[in-house]
C-alpha positions in Angstrom: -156.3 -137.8 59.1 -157.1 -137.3 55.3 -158.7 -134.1 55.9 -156.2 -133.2 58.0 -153.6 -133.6 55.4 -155.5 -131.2 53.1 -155.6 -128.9 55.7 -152.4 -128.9 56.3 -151.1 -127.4 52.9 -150.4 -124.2 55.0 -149.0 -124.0 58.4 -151.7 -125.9 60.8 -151.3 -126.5 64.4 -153.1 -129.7 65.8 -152.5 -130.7 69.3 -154.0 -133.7 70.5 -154.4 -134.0 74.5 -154.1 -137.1 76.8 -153.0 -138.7 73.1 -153.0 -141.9 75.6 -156.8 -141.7 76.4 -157.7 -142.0 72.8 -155.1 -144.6 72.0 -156.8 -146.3 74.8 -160.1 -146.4 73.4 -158.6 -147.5 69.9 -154.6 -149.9 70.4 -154.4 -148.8 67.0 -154.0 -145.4 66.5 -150.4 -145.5 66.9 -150.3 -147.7 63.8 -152.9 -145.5 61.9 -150.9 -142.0 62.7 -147.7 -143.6 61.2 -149.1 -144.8 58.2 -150.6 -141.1 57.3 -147.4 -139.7 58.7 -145.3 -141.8 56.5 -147.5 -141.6 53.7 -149.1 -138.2 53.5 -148.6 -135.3 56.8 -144.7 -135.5 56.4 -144.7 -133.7 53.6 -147.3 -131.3 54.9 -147.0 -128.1 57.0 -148.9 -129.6 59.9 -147.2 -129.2 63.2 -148.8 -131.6 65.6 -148.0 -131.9 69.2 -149.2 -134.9 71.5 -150.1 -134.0 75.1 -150.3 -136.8 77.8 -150.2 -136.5 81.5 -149.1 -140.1 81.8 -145.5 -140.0 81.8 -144.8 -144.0 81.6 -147.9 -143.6 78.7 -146.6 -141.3 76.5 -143.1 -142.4 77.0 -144.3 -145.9 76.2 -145.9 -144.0 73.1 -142.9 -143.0 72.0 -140.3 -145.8 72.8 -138.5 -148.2 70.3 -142.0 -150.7 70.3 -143.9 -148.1 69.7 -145.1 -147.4 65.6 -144.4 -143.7 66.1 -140.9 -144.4 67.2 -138.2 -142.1 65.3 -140.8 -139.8 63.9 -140.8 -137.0 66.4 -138.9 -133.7 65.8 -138.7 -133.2 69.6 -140.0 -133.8 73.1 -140.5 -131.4 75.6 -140.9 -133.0 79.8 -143.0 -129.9 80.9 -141.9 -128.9 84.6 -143.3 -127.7 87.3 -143.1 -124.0 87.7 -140.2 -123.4 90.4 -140.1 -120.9 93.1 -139.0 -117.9 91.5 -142.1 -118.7 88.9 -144.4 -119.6 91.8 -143.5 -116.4 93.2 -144.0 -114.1 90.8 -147.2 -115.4 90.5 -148.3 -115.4 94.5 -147.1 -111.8 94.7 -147.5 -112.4 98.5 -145.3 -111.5 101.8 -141.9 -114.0 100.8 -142.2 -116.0 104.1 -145.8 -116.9 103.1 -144.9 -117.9 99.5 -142.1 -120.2 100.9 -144.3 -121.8 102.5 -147.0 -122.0 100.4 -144.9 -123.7 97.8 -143.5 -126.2 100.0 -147.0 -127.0 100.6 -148.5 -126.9 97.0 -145.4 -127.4 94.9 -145.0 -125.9 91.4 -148.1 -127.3 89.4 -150.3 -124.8 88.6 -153.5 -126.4 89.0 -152.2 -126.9 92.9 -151.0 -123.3 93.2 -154.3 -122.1 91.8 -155.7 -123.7 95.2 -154.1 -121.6 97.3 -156.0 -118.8 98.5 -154.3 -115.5 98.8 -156.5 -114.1 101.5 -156.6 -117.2 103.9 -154.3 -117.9 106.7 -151.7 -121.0 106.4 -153.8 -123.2 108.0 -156.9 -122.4 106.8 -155.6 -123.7 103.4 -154.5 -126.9 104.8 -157.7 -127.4 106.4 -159.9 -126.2 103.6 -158.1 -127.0 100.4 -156.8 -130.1 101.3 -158.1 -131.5 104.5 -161.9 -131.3 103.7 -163.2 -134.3 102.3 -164.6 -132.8 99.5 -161.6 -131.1 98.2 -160.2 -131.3 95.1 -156.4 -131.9 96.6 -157.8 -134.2 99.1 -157.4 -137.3 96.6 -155.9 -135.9 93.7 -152.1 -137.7 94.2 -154.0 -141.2 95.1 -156.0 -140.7 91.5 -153.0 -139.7 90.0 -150.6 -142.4 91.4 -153.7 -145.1 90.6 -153.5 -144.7 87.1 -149.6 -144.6 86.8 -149.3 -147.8 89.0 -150.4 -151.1 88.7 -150.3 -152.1 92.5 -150.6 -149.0 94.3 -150.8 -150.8 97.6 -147.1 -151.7 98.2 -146.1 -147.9 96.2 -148.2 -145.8 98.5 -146.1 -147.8 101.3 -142.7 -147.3 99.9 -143.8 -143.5 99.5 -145.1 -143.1 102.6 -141.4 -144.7 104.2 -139.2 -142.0 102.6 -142.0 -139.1 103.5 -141.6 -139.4 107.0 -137.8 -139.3 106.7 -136.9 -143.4 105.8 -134.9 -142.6 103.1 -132.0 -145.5 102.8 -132.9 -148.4 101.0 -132.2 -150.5 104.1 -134.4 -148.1 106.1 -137.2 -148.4 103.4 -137.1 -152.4 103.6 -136.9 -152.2 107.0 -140.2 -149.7 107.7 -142.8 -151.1 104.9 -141.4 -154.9 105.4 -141.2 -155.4 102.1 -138.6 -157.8 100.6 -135.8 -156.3 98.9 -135.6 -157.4 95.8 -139.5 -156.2 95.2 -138.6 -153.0 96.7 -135.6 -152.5 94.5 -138.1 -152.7 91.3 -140.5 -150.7 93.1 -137.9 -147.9 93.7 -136.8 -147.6 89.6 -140.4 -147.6 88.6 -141.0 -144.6 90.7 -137.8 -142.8 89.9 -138.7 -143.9 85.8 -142.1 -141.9 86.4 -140.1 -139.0 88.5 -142.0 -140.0 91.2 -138.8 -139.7 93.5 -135.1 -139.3 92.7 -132.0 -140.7 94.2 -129.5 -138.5 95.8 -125.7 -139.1 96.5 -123.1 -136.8 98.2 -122.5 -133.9 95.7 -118.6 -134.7 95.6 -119.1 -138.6 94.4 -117.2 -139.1 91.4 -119.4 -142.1 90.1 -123.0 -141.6 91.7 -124.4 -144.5 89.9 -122.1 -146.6 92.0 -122.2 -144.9 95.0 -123.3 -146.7 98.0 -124.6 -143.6 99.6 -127.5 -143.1 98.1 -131.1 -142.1 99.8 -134.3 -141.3 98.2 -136.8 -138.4 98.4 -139.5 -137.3 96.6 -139.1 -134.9 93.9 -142.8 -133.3 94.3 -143.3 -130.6 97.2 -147.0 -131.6 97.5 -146.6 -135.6 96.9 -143.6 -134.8 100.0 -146.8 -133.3 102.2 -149.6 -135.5 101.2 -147.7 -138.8 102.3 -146.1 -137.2 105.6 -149.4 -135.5 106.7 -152.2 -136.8 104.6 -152.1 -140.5 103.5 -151.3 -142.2 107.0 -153.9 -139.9 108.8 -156.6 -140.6 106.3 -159.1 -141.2 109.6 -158.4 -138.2 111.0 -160.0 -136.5 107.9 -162.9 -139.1 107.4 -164.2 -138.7 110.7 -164.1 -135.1 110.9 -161.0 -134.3 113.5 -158.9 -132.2 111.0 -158.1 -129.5 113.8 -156.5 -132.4 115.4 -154.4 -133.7 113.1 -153.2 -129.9 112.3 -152.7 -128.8 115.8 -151.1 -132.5 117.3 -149.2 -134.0 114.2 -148.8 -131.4 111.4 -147.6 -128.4 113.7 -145.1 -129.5 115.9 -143.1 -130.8 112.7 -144.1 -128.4 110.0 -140.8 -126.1 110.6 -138.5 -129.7 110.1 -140.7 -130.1 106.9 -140.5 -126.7 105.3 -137.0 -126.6 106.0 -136.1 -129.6 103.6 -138.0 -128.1 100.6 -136.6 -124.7 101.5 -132.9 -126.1 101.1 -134.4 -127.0 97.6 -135.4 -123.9 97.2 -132.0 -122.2 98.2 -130.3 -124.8 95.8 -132.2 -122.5 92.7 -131.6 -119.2 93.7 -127.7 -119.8 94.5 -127.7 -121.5 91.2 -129.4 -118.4 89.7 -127.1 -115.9 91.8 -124.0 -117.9 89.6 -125.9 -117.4 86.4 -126.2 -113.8 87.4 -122.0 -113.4 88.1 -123.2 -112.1 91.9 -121.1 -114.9 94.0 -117.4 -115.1 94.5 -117.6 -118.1 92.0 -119.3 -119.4 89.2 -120.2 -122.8 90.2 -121.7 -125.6 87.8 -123.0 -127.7 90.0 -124.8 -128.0 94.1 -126.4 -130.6 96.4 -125.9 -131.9 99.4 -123.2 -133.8 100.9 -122.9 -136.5 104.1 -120.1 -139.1 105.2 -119.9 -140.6 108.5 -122.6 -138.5 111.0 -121.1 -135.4 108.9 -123.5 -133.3 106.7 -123.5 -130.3 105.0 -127.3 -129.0 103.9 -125.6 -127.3 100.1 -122.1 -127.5 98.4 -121.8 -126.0 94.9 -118.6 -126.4 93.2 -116.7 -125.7 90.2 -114.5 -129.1 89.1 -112.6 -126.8 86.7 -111.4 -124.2 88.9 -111.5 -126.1 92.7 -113.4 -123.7 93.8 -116.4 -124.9 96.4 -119.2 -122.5 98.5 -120.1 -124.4 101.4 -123.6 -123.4 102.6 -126.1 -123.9 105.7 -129.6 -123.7 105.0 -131.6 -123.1 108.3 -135.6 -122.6 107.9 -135.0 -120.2 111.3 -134.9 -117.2 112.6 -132.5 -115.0 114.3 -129.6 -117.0 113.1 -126.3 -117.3 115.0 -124.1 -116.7 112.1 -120.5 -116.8 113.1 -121.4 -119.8 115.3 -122.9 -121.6 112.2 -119.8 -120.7 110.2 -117.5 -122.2 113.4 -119.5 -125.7 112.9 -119.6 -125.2 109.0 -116.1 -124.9 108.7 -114.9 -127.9 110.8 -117.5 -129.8 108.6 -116.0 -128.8 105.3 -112.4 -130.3 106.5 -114.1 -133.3 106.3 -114.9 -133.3 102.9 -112.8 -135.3 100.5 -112.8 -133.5 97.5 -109.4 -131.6 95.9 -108.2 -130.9 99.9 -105.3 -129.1 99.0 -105.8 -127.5 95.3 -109.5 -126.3 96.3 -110.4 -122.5 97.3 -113.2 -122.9 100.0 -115.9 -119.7 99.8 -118.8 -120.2 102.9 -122.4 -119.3 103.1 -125.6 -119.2 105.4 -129.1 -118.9 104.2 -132.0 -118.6 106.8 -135.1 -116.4 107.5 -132.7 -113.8 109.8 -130.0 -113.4 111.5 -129.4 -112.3 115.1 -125.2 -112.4 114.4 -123.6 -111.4 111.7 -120.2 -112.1 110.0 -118.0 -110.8 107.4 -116.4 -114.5 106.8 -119.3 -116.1 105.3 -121.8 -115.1 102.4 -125.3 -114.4 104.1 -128.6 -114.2 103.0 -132.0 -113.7 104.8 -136.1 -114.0 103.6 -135.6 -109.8 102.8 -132.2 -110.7 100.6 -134.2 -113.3 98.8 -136.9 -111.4 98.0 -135.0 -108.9 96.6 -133.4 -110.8 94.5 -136.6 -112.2 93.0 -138.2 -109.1 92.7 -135.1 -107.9 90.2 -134.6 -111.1 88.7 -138.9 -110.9 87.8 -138.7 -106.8 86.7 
């Protein structure tokens, strides 16, 4: 750090990756960078960035414990790319991309697994299926080092991937007691693991009893519904099995919950861009008593609300979707009588059209990523 600090009489960029590794090897670094920060690199030109993987690490790192707390200038969470980014990047037919990125997710050392000239399930089988493959164990390494009993996580996981997603539901499926599944659940959504979702209209979220969990990560979401209970399958060699019995006849159901994430972005993008009836400043899903609707964006300013249906389908029905979406919206409790209700259908085509209801299809969506990329 003392040569550092003379090197750093002009602009000088030093970035130090997986900072926690080397504070690892040596508790205390921390302690040694804020005495020559204090003492000496403050008043130099030295720009230094700390890199770390481990979210709970470098948070940790940088907490109110921590030596180096108060001394950063800013922190920057970097996020995985998201579809439009993935996109652009594929540059392949828009049906294929959507479901390669439900797949893969946005981290770019995942995408860069996907190859281009390979069928759908040739990927699975080949790039993480194979025993070999790097994917194959890469979110059990990962989640090993973040956790401290993996065991009892990669249960609770596992429970919301195949669709247990309601505390009760979760307690119930891993039989686990509550309390310890409680913890387990803020530990996870601290390392952004998962996230907790209420109905878009709650007015207090953090004390809404409706809440159900999902994980955030498109890949994590596929490697606990179709990799981590079926482990067997792969170790002894029947991976054409497990794709053509268990992974098939639900894949549509699965890409159809990441693509309502997907659609979530792009009308969110389409507000940005002043292209819907509305601006709207916030979307997500709502439910109440066996009612759902898959996306509602709304504007609490203006009352305005775009009621949407996101089906991973094709040859849509729309104006029968729009009959059901309608006598859904009545049920929601959310400014009944100031509110000025817009509707809208997203799916991969449409057999029926109508002129009541916004509609977009796989070509609509690709157009407007290809203009929103030029």
């Amino acid at each position: 750090f003392t040569y550092i600090a003379e090197q750093a009489k002009k602009r000088f960029i030093l970035a130090i990756d997986e900072f926690p590794y080397l504070v690892m090897e040596n508790k205390a670094i921390p302690s040694i960078l804020q005495d020559f920060w204090d003492t000496k690199l403050r008043h130099t030109k030295i720009f230094l960035i700390l890199c770390g993987s481990s979210i709970g690490m470098m948070e940790g790192l940088l907490g109110g414990r921590s030596p180096l707390y108060g001394r950063r200038t800013a922190q920057i969470l970097v996020s995985p790319f998201s579809f439009m980014d993935a996109y652009g990047w594929l540059n392949i037919d828009i049906q294929r991309a959507v479901q390669a990125f439900c797949i893969f997710g946005g981290t770019p050392a995942y995408l860069l697994e996907f190859d281009k000239k390979a069928s759908l399930w040739d990927n699975i089988r080949q790039k993480i299926l194979r025993k070999d493959a790097f994917l194959y164990k890469d979110a059990e390494f990962i989640l090993r080092e973040e956790l401290t009993e993996p065991r009892y996580y990669f249960s609770i996981l596992s429970s919301i991937a195949k669709g247990k997603t309601r505390l009760s539901e979760i307690i119930n499926d891993t039989g686990l007691d509550k309390g310890i599944v409680g913890k387990y659940l803020s530990v996870l959504s601290d390392l952004q693991l998962i996230e907790r979702l209420v109905p878009v209209t709650e007015r207090r979220p953090e004390k809404s009893r409706k809440g159900i969990y999902r994980l955030r990560d498109n890949f994590f979401r596929f490697w606990f519904r179709y990799v981590w209970p079926y482990l067997e399958y792969v170790e002894t060699d029947q991976q054409g099995y497990l794709i053509d019995r268990i992974i098939k006849p639900t894949f549509d159901n699965f890409i159809g919950q990441s693509f309502e994430d997907i659609a979530a972005t792009l009308l969110m993008e389409l507000s940005r861009q002043k292209t819907l009836p509305a601006h709207f400043t916030k979307i997500g899903r709502w439910w109440d008593r066996g009612k759902e609707i898959d996306l509602i964006a709304l504007n609490e300013e203006t009352y305005q609300a775009l009621f949407c249906e996101v089906k991973w389908r094709e040859r849509v029905n729309a104006e029968a979707l729009l009959k059901k979406l309608r006598e859904n919206a009545m049920h929601v409790d959310w400014h009944p009588v100031k509110r000025k209700e817009y509707y809208g259908i997203i799916a991969k085509s449409f057999i029926k059209k109508t002129k009541d209801a916004i509609l977009i299809d796989l070509g609509d969506i690709k157009r407007m990523l290809k203009s929103s990329l030029s």
